[in-house]
C-alpha positions as CSV (number, residue, x, y, z in Angstrom):
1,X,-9.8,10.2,6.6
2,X,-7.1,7.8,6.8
3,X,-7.7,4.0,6.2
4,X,-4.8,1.7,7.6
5,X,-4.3,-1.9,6.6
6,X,-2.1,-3.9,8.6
7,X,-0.7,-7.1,6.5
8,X,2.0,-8.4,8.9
9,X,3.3,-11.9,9.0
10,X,1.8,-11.9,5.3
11,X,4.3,-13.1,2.6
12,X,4.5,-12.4,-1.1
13,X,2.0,-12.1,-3.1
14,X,-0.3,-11.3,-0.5
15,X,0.6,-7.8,0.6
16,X,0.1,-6.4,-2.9
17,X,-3.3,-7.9,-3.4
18,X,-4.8,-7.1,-0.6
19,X,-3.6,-3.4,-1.2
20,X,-5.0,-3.5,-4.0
21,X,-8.2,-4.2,-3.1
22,X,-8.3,-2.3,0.0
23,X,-7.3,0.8,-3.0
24,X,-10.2,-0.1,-4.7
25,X,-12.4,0.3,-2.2
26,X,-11.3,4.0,-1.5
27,X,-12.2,7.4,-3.0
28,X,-10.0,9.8,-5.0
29,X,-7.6,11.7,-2.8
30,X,-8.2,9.1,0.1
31,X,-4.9,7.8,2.3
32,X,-4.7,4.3,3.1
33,X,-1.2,3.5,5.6
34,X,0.0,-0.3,5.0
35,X,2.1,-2.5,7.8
36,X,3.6,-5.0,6.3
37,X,6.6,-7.8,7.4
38,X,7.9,-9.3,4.4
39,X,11.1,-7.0,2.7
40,X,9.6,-7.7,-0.7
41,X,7.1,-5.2,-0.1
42,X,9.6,-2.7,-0.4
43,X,9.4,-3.6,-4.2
44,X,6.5,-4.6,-4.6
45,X,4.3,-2.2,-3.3
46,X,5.7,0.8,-4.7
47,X,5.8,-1.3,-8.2
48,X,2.1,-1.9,-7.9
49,X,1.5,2.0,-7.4
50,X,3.5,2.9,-10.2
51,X,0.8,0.8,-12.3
52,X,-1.9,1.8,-10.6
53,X,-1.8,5.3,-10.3
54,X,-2.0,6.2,-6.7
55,X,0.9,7.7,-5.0
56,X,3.5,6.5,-2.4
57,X,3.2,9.7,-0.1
58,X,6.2,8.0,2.3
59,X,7.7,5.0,2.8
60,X,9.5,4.0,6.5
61,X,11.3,0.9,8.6
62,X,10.8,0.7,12.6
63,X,12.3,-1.9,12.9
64,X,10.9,-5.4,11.0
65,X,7.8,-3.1,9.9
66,X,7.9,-1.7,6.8
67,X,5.0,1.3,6.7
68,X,3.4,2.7,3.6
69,X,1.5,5.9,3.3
70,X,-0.4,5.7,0.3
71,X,-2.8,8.4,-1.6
72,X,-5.2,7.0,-3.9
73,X,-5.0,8.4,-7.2
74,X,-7.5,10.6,-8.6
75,X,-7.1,8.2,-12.1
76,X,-5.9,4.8,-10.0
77,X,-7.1,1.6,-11.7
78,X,-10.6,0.4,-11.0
């Protein structure tokens, strides 16, 4: 099942925290996709899965969106 989270017209920090919880909330193996505005996502989402454990399974632009496809990680933070 695919969870989707749309954060637009959100700026920094705000993206990244509410991915993070929305990751929480998820089970091992689960996919959560992310719309987001802001261009610091583009930094600071993959960053935050780097520390977290989950994996960035693609990453595109249409246009001002920035889309995330994210699997949660079997070990991702709590």
């Amino acid at each position: 099942m695919t969870s989707r989270l749309d954060l637009r017209g959100l700026k920094c920090p705000l993206p990244v925290l509410h991915t993070r919880k929305a990751l929480r909330g998820l089970a091992p193996g689960a996919v959560l996709v992310v719309t987001c505005t802001d261009p610091m996502t583009a930094i600071d989402i993959p960053h935050l899965l780097h520390e977290s454990g989950d994996a960035l399974e693609a990453e595109e632009r249409q246009g001002d969106l920035l889309v995330f496809t994210i699997r949660r990680g079997a070990s991702g933070s709590p």
